[in-house]
C-alpha positions in Angstrom: 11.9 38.5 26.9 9.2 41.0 28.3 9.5 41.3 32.0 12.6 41.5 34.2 11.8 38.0 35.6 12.8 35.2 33.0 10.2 32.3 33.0 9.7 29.2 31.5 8.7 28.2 27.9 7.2 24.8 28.1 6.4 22.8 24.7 3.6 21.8 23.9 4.4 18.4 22.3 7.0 16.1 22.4 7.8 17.0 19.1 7.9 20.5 19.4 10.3 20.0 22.8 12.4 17.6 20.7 12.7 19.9 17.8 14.1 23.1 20.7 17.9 23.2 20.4 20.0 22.4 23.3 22.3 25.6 24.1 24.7 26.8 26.8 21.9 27.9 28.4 22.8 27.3 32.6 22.6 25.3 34.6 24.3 27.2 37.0 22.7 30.8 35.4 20.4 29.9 32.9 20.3 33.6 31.3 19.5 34.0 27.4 22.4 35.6 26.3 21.7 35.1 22.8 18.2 36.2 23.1 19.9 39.6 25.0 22.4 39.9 21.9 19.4 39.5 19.1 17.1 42.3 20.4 16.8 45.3 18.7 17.1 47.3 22.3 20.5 46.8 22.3 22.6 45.5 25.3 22.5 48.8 27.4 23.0 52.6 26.8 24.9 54.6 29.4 24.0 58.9 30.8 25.4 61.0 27.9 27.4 62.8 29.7 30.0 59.6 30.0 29.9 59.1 26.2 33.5 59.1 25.6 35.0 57.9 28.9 38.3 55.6 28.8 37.9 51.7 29.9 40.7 49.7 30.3 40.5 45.8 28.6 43.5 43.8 29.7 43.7 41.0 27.4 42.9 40.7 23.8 41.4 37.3 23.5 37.9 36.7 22.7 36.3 38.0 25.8 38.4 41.3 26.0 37.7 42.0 22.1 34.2 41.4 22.4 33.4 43.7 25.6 35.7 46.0 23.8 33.6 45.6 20.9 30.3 46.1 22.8 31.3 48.7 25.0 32.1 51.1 22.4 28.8 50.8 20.6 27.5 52.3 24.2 29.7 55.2 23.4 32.6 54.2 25.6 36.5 54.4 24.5 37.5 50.8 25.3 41.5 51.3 25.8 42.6 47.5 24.8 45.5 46.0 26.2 47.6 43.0 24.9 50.9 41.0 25.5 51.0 39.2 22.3 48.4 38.9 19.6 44.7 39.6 19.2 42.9 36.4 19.9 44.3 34.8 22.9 44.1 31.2 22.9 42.2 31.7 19.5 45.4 31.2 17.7 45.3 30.1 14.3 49.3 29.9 12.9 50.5 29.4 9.5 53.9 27.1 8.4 56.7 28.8 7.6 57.4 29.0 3.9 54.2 26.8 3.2 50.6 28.0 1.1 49.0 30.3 3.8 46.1 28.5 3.3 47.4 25.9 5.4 46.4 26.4 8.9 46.9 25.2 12.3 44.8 26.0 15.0 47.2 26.0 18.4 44.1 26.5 20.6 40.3 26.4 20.0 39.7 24.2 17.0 35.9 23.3 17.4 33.1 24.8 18.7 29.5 23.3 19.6 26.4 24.3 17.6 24.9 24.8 21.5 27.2 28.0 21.6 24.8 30.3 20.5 26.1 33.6 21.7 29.6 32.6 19.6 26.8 32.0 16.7 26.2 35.7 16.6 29.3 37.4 16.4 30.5 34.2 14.0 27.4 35.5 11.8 27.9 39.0 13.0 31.5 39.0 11.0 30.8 37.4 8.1 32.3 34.0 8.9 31.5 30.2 7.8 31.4 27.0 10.0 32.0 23.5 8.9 31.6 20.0 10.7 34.9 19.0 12.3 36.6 15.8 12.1 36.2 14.1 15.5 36.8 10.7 16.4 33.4 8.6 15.0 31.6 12.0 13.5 29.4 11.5 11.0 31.1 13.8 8.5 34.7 12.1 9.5 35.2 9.7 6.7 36.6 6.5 9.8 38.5 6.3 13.2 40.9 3.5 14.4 41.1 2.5 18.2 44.2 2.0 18.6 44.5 0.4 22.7 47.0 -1.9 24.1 48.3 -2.6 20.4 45.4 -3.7 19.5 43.4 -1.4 16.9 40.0 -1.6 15.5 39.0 0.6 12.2 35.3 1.5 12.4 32.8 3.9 10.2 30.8 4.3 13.4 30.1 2.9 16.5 28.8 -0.3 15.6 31.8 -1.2 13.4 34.0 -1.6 17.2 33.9 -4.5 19.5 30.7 -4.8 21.7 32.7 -4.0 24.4 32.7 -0.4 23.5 29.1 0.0 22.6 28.6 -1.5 26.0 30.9 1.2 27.5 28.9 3.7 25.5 25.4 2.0 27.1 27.4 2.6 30.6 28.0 6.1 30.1 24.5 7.2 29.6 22.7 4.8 32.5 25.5 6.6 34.7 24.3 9.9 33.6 20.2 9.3 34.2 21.0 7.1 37.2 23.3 9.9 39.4 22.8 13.0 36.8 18.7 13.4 36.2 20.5 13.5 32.5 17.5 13.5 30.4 15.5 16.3 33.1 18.1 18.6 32.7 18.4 18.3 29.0 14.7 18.4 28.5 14.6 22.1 30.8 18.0 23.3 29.1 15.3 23.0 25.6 12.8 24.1 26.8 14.5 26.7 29.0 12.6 25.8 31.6 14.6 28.0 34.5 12.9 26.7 37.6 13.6 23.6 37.0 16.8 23.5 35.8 17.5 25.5 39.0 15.7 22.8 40.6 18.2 19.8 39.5 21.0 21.9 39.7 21.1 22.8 43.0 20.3 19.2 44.3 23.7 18.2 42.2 25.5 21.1 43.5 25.6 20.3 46.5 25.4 16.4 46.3 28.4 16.4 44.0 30.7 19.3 44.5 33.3 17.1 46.8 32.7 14.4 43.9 35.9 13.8 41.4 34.8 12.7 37.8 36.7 9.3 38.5 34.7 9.0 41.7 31.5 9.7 40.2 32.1 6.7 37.6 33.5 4.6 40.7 30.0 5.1 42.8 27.5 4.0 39.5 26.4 0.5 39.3 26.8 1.0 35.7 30.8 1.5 35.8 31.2 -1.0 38.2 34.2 -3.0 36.0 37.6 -1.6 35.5 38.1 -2.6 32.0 34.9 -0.8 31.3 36.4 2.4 33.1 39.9 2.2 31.5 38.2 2.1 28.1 36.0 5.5 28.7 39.0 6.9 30.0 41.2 6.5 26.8 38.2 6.4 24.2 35.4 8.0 25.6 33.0 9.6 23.3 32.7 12.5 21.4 35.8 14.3 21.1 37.6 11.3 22.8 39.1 10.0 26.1 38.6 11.2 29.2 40.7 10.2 31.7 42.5 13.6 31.7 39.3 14.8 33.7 39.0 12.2 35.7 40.5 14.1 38.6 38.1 17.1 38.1 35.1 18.0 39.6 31.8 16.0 38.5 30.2 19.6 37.9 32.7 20.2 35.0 31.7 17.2 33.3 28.1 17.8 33.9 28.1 21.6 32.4 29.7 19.9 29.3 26.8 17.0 28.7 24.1 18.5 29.7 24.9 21.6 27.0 26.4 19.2 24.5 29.7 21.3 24.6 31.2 17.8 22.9 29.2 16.9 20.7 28.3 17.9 16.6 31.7 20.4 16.9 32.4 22.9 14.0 35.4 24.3 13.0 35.3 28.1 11.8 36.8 28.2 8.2 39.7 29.8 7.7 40.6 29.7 11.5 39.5 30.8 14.7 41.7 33.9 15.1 39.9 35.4 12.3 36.7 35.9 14.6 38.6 38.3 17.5 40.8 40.0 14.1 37.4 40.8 12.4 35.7 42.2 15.6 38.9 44.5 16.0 38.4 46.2 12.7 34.5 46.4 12.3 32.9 49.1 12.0 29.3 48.8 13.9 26.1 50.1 11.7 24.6 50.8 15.2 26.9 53.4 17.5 26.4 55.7 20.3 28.7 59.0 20.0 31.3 57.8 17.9 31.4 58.9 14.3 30.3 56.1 11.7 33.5 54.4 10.9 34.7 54.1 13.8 36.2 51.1 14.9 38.2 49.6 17.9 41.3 49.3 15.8 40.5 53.4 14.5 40.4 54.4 18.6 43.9 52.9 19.4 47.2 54.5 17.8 48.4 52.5 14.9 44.9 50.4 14.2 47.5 48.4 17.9 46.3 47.7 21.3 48.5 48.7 24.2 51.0 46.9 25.2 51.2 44.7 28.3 50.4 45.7 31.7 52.9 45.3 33.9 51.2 46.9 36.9 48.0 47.6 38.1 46.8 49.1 41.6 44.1 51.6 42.8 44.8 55.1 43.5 42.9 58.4 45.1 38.8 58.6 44.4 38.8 54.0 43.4 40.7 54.8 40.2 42.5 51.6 38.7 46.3 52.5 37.8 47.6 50.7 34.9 51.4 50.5 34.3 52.4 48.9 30.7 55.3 47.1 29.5 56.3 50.9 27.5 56.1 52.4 30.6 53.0 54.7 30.3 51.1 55.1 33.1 47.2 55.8 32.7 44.3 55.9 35.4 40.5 55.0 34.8 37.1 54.6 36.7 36.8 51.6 35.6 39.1 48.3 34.0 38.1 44.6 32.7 40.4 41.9 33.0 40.2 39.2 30.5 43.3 37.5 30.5 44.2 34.1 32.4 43.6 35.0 36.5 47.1 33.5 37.3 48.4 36.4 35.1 47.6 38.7 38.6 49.8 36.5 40.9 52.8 35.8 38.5 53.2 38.5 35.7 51.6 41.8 36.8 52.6 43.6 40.0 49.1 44.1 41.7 48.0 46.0 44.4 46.0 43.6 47.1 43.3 46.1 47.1 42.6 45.2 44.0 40.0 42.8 44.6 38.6 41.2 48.2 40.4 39.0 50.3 38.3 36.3 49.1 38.4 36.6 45.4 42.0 36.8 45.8 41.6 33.2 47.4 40.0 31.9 44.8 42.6 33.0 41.8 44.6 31.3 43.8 43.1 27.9 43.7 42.3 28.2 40.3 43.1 24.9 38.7 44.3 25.1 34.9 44.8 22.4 32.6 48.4 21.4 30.2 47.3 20.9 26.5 49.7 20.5 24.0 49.6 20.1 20.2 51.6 19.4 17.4 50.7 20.3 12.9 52.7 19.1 9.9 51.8 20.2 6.7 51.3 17.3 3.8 51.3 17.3 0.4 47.6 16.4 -0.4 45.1 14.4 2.2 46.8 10.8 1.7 44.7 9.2 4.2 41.7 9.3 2.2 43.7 6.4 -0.4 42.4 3.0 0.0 44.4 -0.2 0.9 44.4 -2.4 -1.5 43.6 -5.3 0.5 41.0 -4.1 3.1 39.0 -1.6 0.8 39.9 0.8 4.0 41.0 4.5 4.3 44.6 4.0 5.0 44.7 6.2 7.7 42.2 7.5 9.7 41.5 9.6 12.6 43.2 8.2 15.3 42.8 7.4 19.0 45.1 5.7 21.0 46.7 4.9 24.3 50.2 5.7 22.8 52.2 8.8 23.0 49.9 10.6 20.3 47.0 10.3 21.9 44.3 11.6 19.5 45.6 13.0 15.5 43.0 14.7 13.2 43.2 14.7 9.8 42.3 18.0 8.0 41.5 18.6 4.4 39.9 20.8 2.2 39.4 18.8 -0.6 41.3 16.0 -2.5 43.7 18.1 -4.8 45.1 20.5 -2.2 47.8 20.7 0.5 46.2 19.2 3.7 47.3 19.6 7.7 47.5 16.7 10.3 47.4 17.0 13.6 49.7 14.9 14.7 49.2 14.7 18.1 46.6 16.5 20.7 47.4 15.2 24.7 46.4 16.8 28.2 47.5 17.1 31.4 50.4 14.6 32.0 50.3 13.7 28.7 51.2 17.0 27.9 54.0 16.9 30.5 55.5 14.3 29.0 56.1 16.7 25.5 57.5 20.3 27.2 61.4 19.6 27.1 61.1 18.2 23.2 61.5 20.8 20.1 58.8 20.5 17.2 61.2 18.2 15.3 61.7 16.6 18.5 58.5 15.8 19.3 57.6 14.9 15.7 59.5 11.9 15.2 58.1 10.6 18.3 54.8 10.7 17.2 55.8 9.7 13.6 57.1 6.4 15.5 53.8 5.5 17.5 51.8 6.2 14.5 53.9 4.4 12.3 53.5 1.4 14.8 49.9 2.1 14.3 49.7 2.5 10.4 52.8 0.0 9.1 52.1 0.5 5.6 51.8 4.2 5.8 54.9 6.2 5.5 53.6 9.6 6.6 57.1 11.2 6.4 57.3 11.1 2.7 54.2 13.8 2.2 55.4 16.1 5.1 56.1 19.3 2.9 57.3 21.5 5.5 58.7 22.0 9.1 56.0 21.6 12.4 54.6 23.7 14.7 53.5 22.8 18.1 52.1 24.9 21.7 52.9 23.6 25.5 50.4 26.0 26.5 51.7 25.4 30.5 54.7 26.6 29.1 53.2 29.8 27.5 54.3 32.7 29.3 51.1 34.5 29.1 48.9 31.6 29.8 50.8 29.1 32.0 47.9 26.5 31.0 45.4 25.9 28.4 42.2 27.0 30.9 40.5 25.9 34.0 39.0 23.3 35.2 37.8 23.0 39.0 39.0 20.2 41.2 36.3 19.3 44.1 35.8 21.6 46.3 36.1 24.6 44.4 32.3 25.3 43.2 32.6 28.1 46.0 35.5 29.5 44.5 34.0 29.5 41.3 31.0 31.3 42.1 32.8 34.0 43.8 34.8 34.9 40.2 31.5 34.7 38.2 29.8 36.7 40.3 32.2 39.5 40.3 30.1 41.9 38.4 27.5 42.5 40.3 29.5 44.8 42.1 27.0 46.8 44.2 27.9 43.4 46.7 31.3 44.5 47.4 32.9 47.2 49.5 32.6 50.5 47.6 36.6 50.7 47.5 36.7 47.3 45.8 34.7 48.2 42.9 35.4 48.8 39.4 37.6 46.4 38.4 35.4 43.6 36.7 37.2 40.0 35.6 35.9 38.4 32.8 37.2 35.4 30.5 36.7 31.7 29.8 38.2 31.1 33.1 35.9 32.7 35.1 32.8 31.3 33.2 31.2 28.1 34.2 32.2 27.0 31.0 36.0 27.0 30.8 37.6 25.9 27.8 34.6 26.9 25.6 34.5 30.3 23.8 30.9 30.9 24.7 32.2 30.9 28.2 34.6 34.0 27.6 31.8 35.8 25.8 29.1 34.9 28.4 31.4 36.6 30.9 32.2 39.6 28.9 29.2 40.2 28.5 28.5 40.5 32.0 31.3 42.5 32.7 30.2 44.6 29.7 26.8 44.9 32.3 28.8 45.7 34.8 30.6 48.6 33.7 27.6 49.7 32.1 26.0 50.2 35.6 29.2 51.6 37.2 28.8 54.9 34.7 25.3 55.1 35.9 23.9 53.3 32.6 21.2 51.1 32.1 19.2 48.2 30.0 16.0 48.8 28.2 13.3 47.0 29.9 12.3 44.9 27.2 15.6 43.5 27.4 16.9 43.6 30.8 21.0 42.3 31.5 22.1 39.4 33.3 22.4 41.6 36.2 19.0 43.2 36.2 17.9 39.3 36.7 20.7 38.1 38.9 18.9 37.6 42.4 15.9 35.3 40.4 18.8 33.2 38.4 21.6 33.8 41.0 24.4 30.4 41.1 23.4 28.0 44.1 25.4 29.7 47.0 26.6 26.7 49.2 27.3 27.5 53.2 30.8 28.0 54.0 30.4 27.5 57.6 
């Protein structure tokens, strides 16, 4: 990028435009963050005589380490905050008194290849990625359909009924036919930013009152039921839908048109290593601090801070922050990572805080109920074949039973293996909170066993299960957002929060960041998109700025700026 102004890269054959990648590039603010992370400029430098000044980071998820991460390579002291453990809702637990090999990932599991920034600090640590085992992938050995006691075993998608290929065919005609599907995709590759801006507002405000279900409803290719009920409790990709249904359009929109849900990858290891390796590394590249220096080396005991328990503004705009150890500290200038409802419920907060308006919209943030439940097994059984059918015996499953969807997990024939018993939303999720693990278990260990007769799972279980509720998660109340109709406005207003030169001057300095306030919630390239604007924001609240080679998403904001809709 050479000029402050980003522009359009058109292909110049349909081969070359077929052969761009499709990334999380818009549509609502089509800025290159990746391109921004890769140049040599750097993301920003800030006057010398700030090198050293504290910065608050509440939260110590993904977004919080990594504007932690990136603000002390400006020459910042990120002070980190955190209630629980490094990584937030990238959570990768062990079992109990089983190989610690054997993993289970509570939160983020799988992660499109179209999350490029994520790419960079997945390279940028050292880490690998290999293809994960959704429903009909073509690295997930078969899947069984499992609706209305009726299941079907396919390979892929031509091994099920026609009536599901013809669902399939419905699903895409609905997308070019209310969506401009294949324009949108085409300018997300070729990052063509006018005209992605073009489509998008058009949609915007066509479809923000629009639910998902509604949207389906209104195409003449959805037109049956049956065809609607099976989307709902198939769908494609990572599988059903229906938990969506009541959601805004837009949300479903930001997910297709960036194949969020498609070709996922799972981050050997686990996920949590990702946030854990950022903590301790030591940057080649670092303004004032000594080499060697570290996040982990700038807090006491290689620890964050504990929780905060308060936060309000005091004499000269200074945020006050109150933690759960009772120490009191001030600073110029504070990013808040963690889940928004944390302000209303779990942190005493001053109203000045933010404006009246932002305040609204935490308020009608909409989050989501996910549960999940991991056994351990003996060896990866399901890979056996019945002696009959020549099939897998078991196979990644989807169904309209209590389980829902269960993955199968492996790392090769000979080893311990993990299942995934069961992975539900919303009410589905509901439906698990007042059950223990064990509880829940034999629950799902009964639907499947309807499912798989021949199959006695129970007998390769090698240890005890571990499951999540996050609604029921103290610090999270929810597994992330996901905007009802209506709330595009609200949205914008939380996104937009670091360009903070817009606000009154006694609201500034506090910037929110976070998966939550992305566009992109529920995807980790949304919490790093936004940290990386807060990351700008701070940046230009100590008086610093970006090289002009590689200007920040703020230096571009009025040409790329979301569609503002009227409120009046």
């Amino acid at each position: 990028m050479t000029s402050t102004v980003p522009t359009a890269v058109h292909a110049t054959s349909e081969d070359e435009a077929a052969a761009k990648p499709i990334t999380m590039f818009g549509p609502d603010f089509p800025f290159a963050y990746d391109d921004q992370l890769a140049h040599p400029a750097g993301l920003g430098q800030i006057p010398a005589t700030e090198h050293g000044a504290e910065v608050a980071v509440i939260g110590g998820g993904l977004s919080g380490i990594v504007a932690a991460y990136e603000l002390m390579k400006m020459g910042l002291k990120p002070v980190v905050y955190e209630a629980d453990k490094i990584g937030g809702r990238l959570r990768t637990e062990t079992f109990p008194g089983c190989d610690p090999q054997l993993t289970a990932e509570m939160g983020a599991m799988r992660f499109p290849p179209s999350s490029t920034a994520l790419q960079h600090y997945i390279d940028l640590v050292g880490l690998k990625t290999r293809p994960f085992p959704n429903p009909l992938a073509p690295d997930t050995p078969s899947t069984v359909v499992d609706l209305k006691g009726e299941s079907h075993y396919a390979e892929t998608i031509e091994d099920l009924p026609h009536v599901y290929r013809d669902v399939a065919t419905a699903w895409n005609a609905c997308l070019e036919e209310g969506a401009d599907f294949s324009d949108m995709n085409q300018a997300i590759r070729e990052r063509d930013v006018p005209r992605i801006r073009e489509i998008w507002a058009r949609l915007v405000e066509k479809l923000d009152n629009q639910t998902f279900y509604g949207y389906l409803c209104d195409s003449e290719a959805f037109k049956s039921f049956r065809h609607r009920e099976i989307f709902g409790q198939v769908g494609f990709g990572t599988g059903g839908w229906d938990t969506d249904f009541p959601n805004s359009i837009l949300e479903i929109l930001r997910v297709v048109y960036t194949e969020a849900d498609d070709h996922h990858r799972g981050i050997v290891g686990g996920s949590q290593q990702l946030p854990l390796r950022l903590w301790t590394r030591e940057p080649e590249k670092i303004v004032h601090w000594a080499q060697g220096t570290s996040l982990a080396s700038l807090h006491s005991g290689d620890m964050p801070r504990p929780a905060v328990t308060r936060m309000n503004r005091t004499a000269g705009n200074r945020i006050t922050i109150t933690d759960a150890g009772g120490d009191i500290r001030t600073y110029r200038a504070a990013i808040f990572t963690a889940q928004s409802w944390m302000l209303l419920s779990k942190i005493d907060c001053d109203d000045e805080l933010l404006p009246i308006d932002h305040w609204t919209a935490v308020e009608r943030t909409h989050y989501m109920e996910s549960s999940k439940l991991f056994v351990p097994v003996d060896r990866p059984f399901w890979l056996d074949k019945d002696e009959v059918t020549g099939r897998d015996v078991m196979s990644m499953t989807l169904t309209d039973r209590m389980t829902r969807g269960t993955y199968l997990l492996d790392d090769g024939p000979d080893k311990p293996a993990v299942i995934c018993l069961s992975y539900t939303w919303c009410d589905d999720s509901l439906k698990w909170l007042p059950l223990s693990a064990a509880e829940r278990m034999e629950v799902m260990l009964k639907s499947l066993g309807e499912i798989y007769p021949k199959v006695d799972i129970r007998k390769h279980i090698i240890g005890n299960p571990v499951t999540v509720s996050w609604e029921n998660e103290p610090y999270f109340m929810g597994a992330f957002k996901a905007n009802l109709p209506g709330h595009y406005r609200y949205q914008r207003r939380l996104f937009t929060h670091f360009m903070q030169d817009r606000l009154p001057e006694d609201k500034r300095g506090l910037f929110l960041a976070g998966d939550d306030i992305s566009w992109t919630a529920g995807w980790a390239e949304g919490a790093i998109q936004t940290a990386l604007n807060a990351v700008w924001g701070v940046m230009h609240h100590f008086g610093g700025a970006t090289d002009q080679a590689n200007p920040g998403p703020g230096d571009v904001f009025d040409e790329i700026a979301p569609v503002e809709l009227p409120e009046d």
